[in-house]
N, C-alpha and C positions, 0 to 999 in steps of 0.2 A: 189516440185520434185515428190512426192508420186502423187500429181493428174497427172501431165506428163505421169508417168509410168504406170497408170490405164487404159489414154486413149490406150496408144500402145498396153497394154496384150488385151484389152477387142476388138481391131481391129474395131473400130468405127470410122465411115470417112463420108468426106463431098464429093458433087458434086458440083465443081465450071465450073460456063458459062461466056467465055468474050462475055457480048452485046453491048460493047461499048468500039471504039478504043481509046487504050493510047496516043495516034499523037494530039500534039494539050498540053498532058497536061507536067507535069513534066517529067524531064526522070528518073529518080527514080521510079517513078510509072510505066515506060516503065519497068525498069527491075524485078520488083516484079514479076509482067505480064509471063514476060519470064521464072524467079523463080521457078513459081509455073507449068509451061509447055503449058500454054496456047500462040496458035501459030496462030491463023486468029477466025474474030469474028465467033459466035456460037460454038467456039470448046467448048468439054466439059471434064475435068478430075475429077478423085475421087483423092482425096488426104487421108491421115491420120489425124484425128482431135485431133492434139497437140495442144499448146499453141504459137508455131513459123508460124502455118499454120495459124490459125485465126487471129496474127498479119497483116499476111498479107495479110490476105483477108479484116482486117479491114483498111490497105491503102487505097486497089485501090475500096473500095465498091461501089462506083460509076461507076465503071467498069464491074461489074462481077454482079452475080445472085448465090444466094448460096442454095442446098438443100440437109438436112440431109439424 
């Protein structure tokens, strides 16, 4: 719990890119996709680099492109 709470205070985040549509794979992995706010390919968001964001970036990785 203490590394959780270090990523939040210290405001350290990732940029995730969907380059590859979820159509085709799980829908599970559709709504991770969605989850996390990515909305048509090349979109890009910055998330929070918790331990729930990197879960799910470690689903769909085949989907996305991740950069610190």
């Amino acid at each position: 719990m203490a590394k959780a709470n270090a990523a939040k205070e210290s405001g350290k985040s990732v940029t995730v890119t969907l380059v590859k549509s979820p159509i085709g794979f799980n829908k599970v992995q559709g709504k991770v996709v969605q989850g996390m706010g990515l909305r048509k390919l090349n979109h890009t968001v910055t998330l929070k680099d918790t331990p729930e964001t990197r879960g799910m970036i470690f689903k769909v990785r085949h989907l996305v492109t991740v950069s610190e």
